[in-house]
C-alpha positions as CSV (number, residue, x, y, z in Angstrom):
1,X,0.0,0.0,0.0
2,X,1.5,3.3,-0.9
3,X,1.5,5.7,1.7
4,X,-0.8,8.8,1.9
5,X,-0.5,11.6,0.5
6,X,-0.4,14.8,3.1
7,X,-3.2,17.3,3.1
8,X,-3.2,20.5,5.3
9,X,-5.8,22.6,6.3
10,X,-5.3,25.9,7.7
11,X,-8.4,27.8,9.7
12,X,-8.8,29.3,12.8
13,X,-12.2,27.7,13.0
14,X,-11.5,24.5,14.8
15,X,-14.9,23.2,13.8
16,X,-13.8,24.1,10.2
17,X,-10.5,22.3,10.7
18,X,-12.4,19.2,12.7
19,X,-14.6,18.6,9.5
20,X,-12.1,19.0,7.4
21,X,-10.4,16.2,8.9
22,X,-12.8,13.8,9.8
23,X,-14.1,14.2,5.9
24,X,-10.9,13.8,4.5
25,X,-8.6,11.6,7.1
26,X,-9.1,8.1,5.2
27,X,-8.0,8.8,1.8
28,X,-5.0,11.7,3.1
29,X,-2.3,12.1,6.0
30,X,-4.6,15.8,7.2
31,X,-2.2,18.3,9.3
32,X,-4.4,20.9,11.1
33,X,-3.2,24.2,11.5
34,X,-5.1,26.8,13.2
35,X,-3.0,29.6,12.2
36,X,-0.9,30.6,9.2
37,X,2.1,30.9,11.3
38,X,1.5,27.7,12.6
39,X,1.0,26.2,9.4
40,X,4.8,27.6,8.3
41,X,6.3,26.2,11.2
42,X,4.3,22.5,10.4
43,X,5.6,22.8,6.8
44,X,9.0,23.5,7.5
45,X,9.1,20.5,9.7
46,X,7.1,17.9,7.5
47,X,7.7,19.4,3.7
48,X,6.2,19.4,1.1
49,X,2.2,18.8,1.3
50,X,0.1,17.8,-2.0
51,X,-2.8,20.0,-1.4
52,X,-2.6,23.0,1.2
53,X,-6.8,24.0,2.0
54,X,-6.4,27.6,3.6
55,X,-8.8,29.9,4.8
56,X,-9.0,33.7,3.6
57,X,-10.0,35.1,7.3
58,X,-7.1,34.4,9.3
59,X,-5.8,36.9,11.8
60,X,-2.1,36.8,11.7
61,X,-2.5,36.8,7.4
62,X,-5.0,36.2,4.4
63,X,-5.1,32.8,3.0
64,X,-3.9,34.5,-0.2
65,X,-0.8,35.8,1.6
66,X,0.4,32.4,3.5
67,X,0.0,30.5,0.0
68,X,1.9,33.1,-1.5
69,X,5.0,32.4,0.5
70,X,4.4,28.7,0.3
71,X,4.8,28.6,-3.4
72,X,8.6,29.0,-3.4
73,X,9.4,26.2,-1.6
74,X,6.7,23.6,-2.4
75,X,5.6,24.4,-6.1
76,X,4.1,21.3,-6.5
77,X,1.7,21.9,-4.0
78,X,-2.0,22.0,-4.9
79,X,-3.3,25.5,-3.2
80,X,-7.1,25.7,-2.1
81,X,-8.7,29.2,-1.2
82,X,-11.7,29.3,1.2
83,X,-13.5,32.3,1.6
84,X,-16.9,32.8,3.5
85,X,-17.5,36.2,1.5
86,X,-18.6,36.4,-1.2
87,X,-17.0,40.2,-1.6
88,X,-13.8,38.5,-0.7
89,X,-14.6,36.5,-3.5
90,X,-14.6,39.2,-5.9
91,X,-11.7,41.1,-3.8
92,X,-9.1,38.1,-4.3
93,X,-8.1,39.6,-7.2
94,X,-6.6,37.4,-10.3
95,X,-3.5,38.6,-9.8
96,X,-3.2,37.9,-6.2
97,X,-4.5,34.6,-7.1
98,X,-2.4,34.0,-10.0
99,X,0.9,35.0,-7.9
100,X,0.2,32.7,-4.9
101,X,-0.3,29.9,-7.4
102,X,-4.0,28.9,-6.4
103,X,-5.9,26.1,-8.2
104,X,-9.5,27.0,-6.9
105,X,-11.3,29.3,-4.8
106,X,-13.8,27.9,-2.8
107,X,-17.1,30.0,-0.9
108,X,-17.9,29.0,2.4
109,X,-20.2,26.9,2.9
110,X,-19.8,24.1,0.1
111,X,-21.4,21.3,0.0
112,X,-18.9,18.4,0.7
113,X,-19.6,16.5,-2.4
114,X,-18.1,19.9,-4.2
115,X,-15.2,20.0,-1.9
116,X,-14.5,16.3,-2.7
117,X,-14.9,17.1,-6.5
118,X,-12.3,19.9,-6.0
119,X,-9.8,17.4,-4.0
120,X,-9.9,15.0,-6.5
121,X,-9.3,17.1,-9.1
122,X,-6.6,19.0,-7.1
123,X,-4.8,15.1,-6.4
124,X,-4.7,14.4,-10.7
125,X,-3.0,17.8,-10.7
126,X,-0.6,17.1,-8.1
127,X,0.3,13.5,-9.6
128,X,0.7,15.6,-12.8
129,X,3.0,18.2,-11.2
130,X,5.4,15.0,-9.8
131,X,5.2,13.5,-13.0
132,X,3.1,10.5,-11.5
């Protein structure tokens, strides 16, 4: 059995991060961070991750800001966006988006079966990036 690929999830939500992980903790390896400085620390520690699932609304930076300075050092890495506003939504500008190297932007709530949609395609991608 090969082993699993690692899936973060940054919020400081814990319920956010709890469903996260229970929804997602049999097919991946799920590190929870509940900050983005966190998150840095975890990542410099454990490497690269396949898909990094961030939230916008953090308080020590945007999600758009801590994937931004993840994309240096793990370009393979499959970025996620979550945003509960809509107006963020249309504020995450496409440059902003394009620089920090994000795959989707996702509104808070989604439906699960969309999220799972959006992992799955985010894992084909990854596979692609390694050459898999």
């Amino acid at each position: 059995m090969s082993e699993k690929l690692k899936l973060m999830v940054v919020d400081d939500e814990p319920n956010n991060l709890d469903l996260l992980y229970r929804t997602f903790r049999r097919e991946f390896k799920v590190i929870k961070a509940e900050s983005a400085t966190l998150a840095m620390e975890i990542l410099d520690t454990e490497g690269e991750m396949a898909i990094i699932i961030s939230d916008q609304s953090m308080p020590d930076m945007t999600g758009i800001q801590f994937l931004r300075k993840t994309r240096e050092s793990f370009p393979d890495t499959v970025r996620i966006l979550l945003s509960g506003y809509a107006e963020e939504q249309i504020n995450c500008g496409v440059d902003e988006v394009k620089e920090a190297d994000i795959f989707k932007c996702v509104t808070k709530p989604c439906s699960l079966p969309e999220l799972k949609s959006v992992i799955q395609e985010s894992v084909e991608l990854y596979n692609t990036n390694k050459g898999l």
